[in-house]
N, C-alpha and C positions, 0 to 999 in steps of 0.2 A: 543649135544654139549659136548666139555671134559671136565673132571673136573679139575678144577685150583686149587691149594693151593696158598696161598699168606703168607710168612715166613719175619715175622718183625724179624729185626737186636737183639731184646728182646727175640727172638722164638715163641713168638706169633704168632698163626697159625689163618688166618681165611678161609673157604673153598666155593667155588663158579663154575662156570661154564664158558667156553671159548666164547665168541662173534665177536672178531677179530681176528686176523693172530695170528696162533698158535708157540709162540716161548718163550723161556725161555729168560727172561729179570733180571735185577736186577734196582733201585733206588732209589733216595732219594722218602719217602713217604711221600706226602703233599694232604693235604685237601682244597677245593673249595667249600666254601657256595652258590656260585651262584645260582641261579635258571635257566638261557637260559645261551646262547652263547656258547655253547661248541666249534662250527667250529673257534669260534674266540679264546679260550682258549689254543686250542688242536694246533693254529697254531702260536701260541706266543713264539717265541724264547726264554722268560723267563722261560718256564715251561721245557729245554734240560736239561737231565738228571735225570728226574723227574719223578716218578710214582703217576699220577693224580687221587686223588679219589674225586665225581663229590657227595654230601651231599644231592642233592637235591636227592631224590629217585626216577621218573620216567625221564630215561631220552634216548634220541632217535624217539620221538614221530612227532618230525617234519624235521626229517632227517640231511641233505646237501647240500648245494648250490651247484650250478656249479663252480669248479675252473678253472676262466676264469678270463684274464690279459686286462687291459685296456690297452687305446694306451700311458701313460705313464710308463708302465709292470711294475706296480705294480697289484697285485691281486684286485676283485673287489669285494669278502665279504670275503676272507680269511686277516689274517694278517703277512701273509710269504709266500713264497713257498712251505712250507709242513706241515706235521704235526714235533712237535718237542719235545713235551711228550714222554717219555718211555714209559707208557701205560695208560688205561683209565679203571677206576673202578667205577662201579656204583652198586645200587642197583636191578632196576629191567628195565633191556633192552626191550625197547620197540620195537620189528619187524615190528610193521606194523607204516609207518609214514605218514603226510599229511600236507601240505605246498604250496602254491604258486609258489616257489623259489625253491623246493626241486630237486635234479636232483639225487640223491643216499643214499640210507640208512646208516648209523651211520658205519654199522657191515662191510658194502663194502669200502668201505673208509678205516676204519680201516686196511684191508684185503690186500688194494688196496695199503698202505702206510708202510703195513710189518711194523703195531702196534698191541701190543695186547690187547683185550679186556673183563673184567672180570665180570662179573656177577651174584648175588645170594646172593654178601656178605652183611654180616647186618656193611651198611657204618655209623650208625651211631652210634655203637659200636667203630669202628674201627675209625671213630674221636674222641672218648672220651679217647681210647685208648694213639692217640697221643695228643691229649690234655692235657692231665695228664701226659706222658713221655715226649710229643715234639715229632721234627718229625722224624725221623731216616731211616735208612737204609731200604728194604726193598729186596726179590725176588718171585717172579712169575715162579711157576714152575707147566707149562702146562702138563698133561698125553700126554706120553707118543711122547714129544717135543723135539727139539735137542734145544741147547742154542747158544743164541745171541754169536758173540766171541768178548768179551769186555776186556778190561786190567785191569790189577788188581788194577787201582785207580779206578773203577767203583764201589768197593768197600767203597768210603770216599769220598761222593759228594763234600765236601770244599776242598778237594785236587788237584781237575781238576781246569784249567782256563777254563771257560765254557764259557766266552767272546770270550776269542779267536778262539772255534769252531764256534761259528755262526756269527760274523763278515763277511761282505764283506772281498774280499781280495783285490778288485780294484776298484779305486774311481768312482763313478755312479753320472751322473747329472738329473735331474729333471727340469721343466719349464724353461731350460736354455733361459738364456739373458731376461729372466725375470724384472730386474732392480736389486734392492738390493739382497744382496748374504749372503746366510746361510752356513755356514758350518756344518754337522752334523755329528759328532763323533757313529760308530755304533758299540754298543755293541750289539746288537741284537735289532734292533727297529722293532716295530710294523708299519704295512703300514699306521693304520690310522695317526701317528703323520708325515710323510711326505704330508700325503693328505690334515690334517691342516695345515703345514707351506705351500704348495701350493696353496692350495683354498685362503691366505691370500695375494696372489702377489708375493709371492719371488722367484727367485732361489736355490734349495738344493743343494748342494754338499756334496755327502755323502762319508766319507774316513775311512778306518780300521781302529779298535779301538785304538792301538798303533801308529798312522799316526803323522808324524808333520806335521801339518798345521801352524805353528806360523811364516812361511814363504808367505804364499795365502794371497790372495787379499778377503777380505768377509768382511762383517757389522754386520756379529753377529754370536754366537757359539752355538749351540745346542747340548748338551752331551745326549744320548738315552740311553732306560729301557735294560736289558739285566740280564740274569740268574748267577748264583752261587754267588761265595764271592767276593767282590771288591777289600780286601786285594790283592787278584793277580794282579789285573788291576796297577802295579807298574809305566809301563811305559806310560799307559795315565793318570797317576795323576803328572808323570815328566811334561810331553807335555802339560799340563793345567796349572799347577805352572810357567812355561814358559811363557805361552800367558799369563797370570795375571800380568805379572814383565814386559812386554812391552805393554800390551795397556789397556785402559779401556772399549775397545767395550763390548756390549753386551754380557751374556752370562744366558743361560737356559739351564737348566740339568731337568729329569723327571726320577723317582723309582732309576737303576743305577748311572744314570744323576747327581742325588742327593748324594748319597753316595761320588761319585768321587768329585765331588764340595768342600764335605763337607770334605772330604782326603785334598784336597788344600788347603783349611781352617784352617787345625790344628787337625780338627776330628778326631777321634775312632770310628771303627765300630764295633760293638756284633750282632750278631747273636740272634732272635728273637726265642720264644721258640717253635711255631710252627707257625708264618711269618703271614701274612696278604694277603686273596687271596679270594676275595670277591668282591660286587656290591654295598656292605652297608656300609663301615666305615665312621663313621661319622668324621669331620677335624673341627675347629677351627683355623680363620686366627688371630694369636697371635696382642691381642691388639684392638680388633672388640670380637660382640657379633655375625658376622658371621659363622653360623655352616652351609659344605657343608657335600653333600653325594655322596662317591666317588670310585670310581674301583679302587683295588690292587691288586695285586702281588710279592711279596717280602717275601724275609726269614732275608734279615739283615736289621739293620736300625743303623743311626749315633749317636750317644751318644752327644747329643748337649749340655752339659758342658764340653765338652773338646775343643771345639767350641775357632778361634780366637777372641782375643778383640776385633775386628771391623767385628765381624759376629752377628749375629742375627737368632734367631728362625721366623721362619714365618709360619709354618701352625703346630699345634700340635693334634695326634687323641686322641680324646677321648674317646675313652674305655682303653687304659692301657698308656696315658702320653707319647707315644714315639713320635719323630720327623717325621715330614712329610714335610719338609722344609726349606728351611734358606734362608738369605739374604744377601749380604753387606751392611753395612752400610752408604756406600757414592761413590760407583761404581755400576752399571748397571746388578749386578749382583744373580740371584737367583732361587730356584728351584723347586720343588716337589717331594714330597714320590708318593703320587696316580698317577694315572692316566688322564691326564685332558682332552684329548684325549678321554678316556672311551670307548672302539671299543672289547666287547661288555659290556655297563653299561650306569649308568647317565651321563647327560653331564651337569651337573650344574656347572663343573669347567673351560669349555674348554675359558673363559675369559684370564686363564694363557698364553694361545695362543697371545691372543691380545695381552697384557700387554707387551710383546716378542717383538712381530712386533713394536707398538709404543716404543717402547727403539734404534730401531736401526736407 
């Protein structure tokens, strides 16, 4: 295998060996305490533009599923149609794997989806690394590789609209004539949250992140998770502000979902110092001694004192006090930072689903 360096935006070098498609990448470097789910990780539109380092240390051991599309074409254990990671970093690549389910190794895939993949480095250095700086910049620079041809805002993860590369470009229906009708705003959603608002009776309509819809005929609004800063998302937080000022229907927002919400609201968002992207954060539904445990993914989160007067906190984490949710106070309206969905993680949350359904 070749030997890889990996050059923090700090100069911090740490040095490992190549496992996936050999190419010179650059991105933002963010860390995942997970322990499983990488196929589900690896194919989450929140993680585009990202270079994913995977904490848990053996990881490949039970390979890859088949990527195969049910007859509603959405994928049937991926969560998009590809991978969307910049690259995958771990500590020690397991070659030989064993599974039920498995139809290909970690490194083929990889190879197969022209990602790269890093191996050798001591990962739990290089989270404490960014732990203590945050997350920053990063490049991967393969022996003797030619490099990806990226633009020079590949350089400054918040400077891309990352929404708007993984967005559909054209509105997609699901369980159509179903009965009641969803609309779903898509920053980059993950399949399982269409597979929960389907499994629950309704029809999806899913339309570009920028879409108006405050013209369609639907019973409720689903805003979906999706990568980078939200401050870009200018014009789906117009198109939201919109549908708020003409009706009270329903509406759920999830991780992006929530930010944009919380934009509508009045909110500010900061940027998290190295983001939440884990299977463990523990949530508190503000106002209950309910504590759940929940899948993230996320680098910003809303600053809920800047929050309108007739909003409300609704789920808060506890380990560092930031917002994981809000609510209206007398409209049908509210959201999540986690995942409730959780595809792959706990599902102790996926109630939020309900709670959705019975409001419309």
């Amino acid at each position: 295998m070749k030997k890889v360096t990996l050059v923090l935006q700090d100069g911090t070098e740490f040095h490992g060996e190549s496992f996936g498609y050999e190419q010179n990448v650059a991105g933002e470097v963010v860390f995942n305490t997970a322990m499983t789910g990488y196929p589900e990780s690896l194919t989450d539109p929140s993680y585009a533009g990202q270079i994913m380092v995977l904490t848990y240390p053996l990881v490949g051991n039970y390979g890859v599923p088949p990527f195969s599309f049910g007859a509603d074409g959405l994928p049937t254990f991926m969560e998009s149609d590809r991978i969307y990671a910049t690259a995958l970093i771990v500590a020690d690549y397991s070659t030989h794997y064993s599974h039920w389910n498995a139809h290909e190794s970690l490194a083929d895939w990889l190879r197969r989806e022209h990602v790269p993949g890093v191996t050798g480095i001591d990962t739990r250095q290089l989270t404490k690394v960014l732990r203590e700086h945050g997350v920053m910049m990063g490049r991967i620079v393969i022996e003797g590789a030619a490099s990806a041809e990226q633009s020079a805002d590949a350089q400054d993860y918040g400077a891309v609209n990352w929404v708007e590369r993984v967005s559909c470009k054209d509105i997609i229906r699901y369980n159509e004539g179903a009965g009641r009708r969803v609309v779903l705003v898509d920053c980059g959603v993950k399949s399982n949250i269409i597979r929960c608002l389907v499994s629950r009776g309704v029809e999806v309509v899913r339309v570009p992140w920028d879409y108006d819809y405050t013209g369609m005929s639907f019973d409720g609004l689903f805003l979906a998770n999706g990568p980078g800063d939200p401050d870009m998302c200018v014009d789906a937080v117009e198109v939201l502000r919109r549908q708020m000022s003409l009706s009270r229907k329903p509406i759920c927002g999830i991780c992006m979902g929530n930010q944009l919400l919380g934009k509508a609201g009045g909110a500010t968002i900061y940027k998290l110092k190295y983001g939440h992207r884990s299977h463990n954060q523990p949530v508190r539904e503000v106002g209950t001694n309910r504590c759940y445990v929940t899948s993230q993914n996320h680098g910003y989160a809303v600053d809920a004192a800047t929050l309108g007067s007739e909003w409300r906190e609704l789920f808060v984490n506890m380990n560092d006090g930031s917002n994981e949710g809000i609510r209206h106070q007398t409209n049908p309206w509210f959201s999540s930072q986690f995942h409730p969905e959780a595809c792959s993680g706990p599902v102790d949350t996926e109630f939020m689903f309900d709670r959705f359904i019975e409001s419309l």
